[in-house]
VEXBA-242109 format. One record per residue: residue in three letters; y, z, x negated of N, C-alpha, C, O in turn. Coordinates in steps of 0.2 Angstrom, whole numbers, padded with zeros to 4 digits. Layout:
N
+------+-------+-------+-------+-------+-------+-------+-------+-------+-------+-------+-------+-------+
: code :   n_y :   n_z :   n_x :  ca_y :  ca_z :  ca_x :   c_y :   c_z :   c_x :   o_y :   o_z :   o_x :
+------+-------+-------+-------+-------+-------+-------+-------+-------+-------+-------+-------+-------+
:  ALA :     Y :     Z :     X :     Y :     Z :     X :     Y :     Z :     X :     Y :     Z :     X :
...
+------+-------+-------+-------+-------+-------+-------+-------+-------+-------+-------+-------+-------+
This chain:
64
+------+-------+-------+-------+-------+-------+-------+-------+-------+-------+-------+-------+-------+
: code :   n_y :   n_z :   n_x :  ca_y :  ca_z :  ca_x :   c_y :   c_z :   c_x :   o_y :   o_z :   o_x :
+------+-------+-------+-------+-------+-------+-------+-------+-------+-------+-------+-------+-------+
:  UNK :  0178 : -0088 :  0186 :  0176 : -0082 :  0182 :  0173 : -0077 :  0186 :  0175 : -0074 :  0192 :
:  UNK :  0168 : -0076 :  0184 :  0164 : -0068 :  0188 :  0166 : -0065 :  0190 :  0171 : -0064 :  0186 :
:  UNK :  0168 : -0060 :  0194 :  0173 : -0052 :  0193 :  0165 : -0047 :  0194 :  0160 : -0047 :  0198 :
:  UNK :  0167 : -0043 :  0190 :  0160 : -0036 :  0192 :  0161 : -0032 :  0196 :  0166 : -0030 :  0198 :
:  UNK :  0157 : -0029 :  0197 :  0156 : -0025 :  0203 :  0158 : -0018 :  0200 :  0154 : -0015 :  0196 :
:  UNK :  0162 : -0014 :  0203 :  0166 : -0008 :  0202 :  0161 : -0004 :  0205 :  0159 : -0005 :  0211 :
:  UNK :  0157 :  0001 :  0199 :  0152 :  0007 :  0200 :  0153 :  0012 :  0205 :  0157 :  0017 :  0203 :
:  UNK :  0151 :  0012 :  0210 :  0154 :  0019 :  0211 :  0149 :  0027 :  0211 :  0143 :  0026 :  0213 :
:  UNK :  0150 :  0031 :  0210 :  0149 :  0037 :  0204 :  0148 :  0045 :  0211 :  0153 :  0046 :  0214 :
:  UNK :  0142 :  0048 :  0211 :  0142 :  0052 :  0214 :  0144 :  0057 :  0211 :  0146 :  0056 :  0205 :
:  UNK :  0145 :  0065 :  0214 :  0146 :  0073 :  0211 :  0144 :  0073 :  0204 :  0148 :  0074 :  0199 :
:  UNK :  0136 :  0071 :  0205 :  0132 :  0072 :  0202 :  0133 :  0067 :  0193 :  0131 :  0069 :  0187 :
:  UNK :  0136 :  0061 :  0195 :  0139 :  0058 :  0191 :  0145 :  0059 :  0186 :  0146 :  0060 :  0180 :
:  UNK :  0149 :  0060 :  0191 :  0156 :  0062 :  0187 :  0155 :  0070 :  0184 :  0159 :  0072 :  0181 :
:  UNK :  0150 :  0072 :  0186 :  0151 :  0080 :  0182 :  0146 :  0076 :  0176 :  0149 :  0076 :  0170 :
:  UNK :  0142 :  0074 :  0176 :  0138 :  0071 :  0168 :  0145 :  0066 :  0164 :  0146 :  0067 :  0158 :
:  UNK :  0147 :  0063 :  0167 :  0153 :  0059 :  0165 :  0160 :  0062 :  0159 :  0162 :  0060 :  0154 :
:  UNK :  0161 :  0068 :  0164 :  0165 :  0071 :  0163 :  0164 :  0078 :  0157 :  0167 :  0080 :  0152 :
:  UNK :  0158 :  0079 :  0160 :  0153 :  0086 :  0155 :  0157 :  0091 :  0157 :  0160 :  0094 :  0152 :
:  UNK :  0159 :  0093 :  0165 :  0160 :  0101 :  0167 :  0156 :  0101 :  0172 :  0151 :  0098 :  0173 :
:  UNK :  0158 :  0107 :  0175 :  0150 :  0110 :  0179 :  0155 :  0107 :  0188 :  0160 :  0106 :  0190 :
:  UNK :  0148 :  0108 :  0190 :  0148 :  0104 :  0198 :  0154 :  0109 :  0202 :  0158 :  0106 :  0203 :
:  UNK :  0154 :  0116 :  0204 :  0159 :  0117 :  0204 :  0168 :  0112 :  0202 :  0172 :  0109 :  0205 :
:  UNK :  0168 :  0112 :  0195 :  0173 :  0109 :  0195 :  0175 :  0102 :  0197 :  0180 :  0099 :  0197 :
:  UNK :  0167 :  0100 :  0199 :  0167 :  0092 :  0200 :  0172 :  0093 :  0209 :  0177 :  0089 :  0211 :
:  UNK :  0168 :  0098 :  0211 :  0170 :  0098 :  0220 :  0177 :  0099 :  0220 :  0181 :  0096 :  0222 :
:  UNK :  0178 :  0104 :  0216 :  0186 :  0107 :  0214 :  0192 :  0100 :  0215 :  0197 :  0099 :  0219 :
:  UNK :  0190 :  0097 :  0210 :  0194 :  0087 :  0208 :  0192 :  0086 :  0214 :  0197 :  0087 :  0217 :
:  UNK :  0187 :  0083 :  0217 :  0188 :  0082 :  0224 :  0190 :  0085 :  0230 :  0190 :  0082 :  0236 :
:  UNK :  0191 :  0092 :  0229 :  0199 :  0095 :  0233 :  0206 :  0091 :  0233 :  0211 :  0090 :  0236 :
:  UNK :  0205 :  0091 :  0230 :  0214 :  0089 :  0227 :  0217 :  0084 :  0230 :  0214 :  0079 :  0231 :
:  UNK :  0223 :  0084 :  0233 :  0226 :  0078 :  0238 :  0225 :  0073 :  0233 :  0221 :  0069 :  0233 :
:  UNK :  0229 :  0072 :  0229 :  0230 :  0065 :  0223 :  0222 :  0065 :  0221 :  0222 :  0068 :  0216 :
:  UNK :  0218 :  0064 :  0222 :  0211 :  0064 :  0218 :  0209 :  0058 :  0220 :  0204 :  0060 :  0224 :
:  UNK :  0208 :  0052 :  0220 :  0205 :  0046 :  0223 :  0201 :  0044 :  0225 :  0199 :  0039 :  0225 :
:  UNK :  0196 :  0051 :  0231 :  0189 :  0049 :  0231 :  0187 :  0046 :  0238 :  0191 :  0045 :  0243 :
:  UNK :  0182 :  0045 :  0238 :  0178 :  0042 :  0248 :  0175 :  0049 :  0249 :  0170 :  0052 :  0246 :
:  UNK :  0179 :  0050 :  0257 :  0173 :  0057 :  0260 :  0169 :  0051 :  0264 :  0171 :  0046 :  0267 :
:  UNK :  0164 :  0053 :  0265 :  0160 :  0050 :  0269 :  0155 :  0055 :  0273 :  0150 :  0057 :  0269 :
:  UNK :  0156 :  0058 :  0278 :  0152 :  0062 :  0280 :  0154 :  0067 :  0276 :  0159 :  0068 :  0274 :
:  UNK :  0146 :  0072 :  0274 :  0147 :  0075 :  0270 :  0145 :  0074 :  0261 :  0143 :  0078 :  0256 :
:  UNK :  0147 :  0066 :  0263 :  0146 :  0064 :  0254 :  0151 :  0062 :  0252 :  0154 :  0057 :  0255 :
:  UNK :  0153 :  0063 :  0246 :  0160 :  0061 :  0242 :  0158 :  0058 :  0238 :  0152 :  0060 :  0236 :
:  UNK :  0162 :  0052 :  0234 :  0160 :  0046 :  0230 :  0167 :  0046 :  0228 :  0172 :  0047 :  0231 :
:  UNK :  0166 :  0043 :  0220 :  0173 :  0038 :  0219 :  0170 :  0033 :  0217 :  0164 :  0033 :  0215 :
:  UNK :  0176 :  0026 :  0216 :  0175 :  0021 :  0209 :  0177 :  0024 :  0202 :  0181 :  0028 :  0201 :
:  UNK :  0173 :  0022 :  0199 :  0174 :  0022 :  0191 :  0181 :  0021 :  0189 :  0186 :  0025 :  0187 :
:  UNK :  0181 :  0015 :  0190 :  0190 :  0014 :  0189 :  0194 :  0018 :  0193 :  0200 :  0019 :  0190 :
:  UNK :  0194 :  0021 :  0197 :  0198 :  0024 :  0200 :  0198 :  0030 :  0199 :  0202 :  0033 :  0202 :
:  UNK :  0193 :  0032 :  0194 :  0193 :  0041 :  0192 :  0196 :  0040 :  0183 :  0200 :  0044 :  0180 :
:  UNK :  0194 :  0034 :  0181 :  0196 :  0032 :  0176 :  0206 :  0032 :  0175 :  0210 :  0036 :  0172 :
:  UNK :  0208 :  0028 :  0181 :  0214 :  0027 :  0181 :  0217 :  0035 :  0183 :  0222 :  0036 :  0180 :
:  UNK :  0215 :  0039 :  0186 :  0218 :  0044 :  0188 :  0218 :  0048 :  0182 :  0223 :  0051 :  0180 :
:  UNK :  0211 :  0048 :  0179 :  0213 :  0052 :  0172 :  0218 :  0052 :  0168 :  0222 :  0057 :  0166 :
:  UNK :  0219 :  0044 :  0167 :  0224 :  0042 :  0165 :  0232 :  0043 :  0165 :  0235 :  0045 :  0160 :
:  UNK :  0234 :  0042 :  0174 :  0238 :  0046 :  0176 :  0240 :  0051 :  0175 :  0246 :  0053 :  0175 :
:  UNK :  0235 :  0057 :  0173 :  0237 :  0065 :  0174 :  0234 :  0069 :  0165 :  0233 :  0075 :  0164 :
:  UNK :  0234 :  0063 :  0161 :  0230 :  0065 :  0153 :  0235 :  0072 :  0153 :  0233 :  0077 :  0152 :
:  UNK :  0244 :  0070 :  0152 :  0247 :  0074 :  0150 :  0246 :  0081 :  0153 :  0247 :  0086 :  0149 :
:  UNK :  0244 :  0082 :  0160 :  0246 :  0089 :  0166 :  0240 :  0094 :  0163 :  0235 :  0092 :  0159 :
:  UNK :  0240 :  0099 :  0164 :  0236 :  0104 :  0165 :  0233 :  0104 :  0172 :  0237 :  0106 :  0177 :
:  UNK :  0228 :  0102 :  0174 :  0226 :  0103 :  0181 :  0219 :  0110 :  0182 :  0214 :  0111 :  0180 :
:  UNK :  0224 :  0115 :  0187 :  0217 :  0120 :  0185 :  0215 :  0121 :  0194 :  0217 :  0121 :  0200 :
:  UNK :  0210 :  0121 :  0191 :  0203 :  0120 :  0197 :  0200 :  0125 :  0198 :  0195 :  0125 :  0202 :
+------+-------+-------+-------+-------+-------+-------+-------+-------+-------+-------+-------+-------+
């Protein structure tokens, strides 16, 4: 069986994703528990892995 290749999603991605503004995006990727890759000065996550943290945190109020 195939396995697919896990998207991974820039700033600029996950704020259209999400539909809040790029501030909030940098904000989520402050956060210790937040899933992402620093790479230099470029931050990425996987998809599934912003998926699942959503997941994890649906009930909390998270303020940014």
């Amino acid at each position: 069986m195939e396995q697919k290749e896990d998207k991974l999603m820039s700033i600029k991605e996950v704020q259209e994703y999400l539909g809040i503004g790029r501030d909030k995006v940098y904000g989520l990727f402050r956060l210790d528990d937040f899933p992402a890759i620093k790479i230099n000065k470029k931050a990425i996550i996987y998809k599934s892995d912003l998926v699942d943290w959503l997941k994890a945190n649906r009930t909390k109020t998270i303020y940014i």
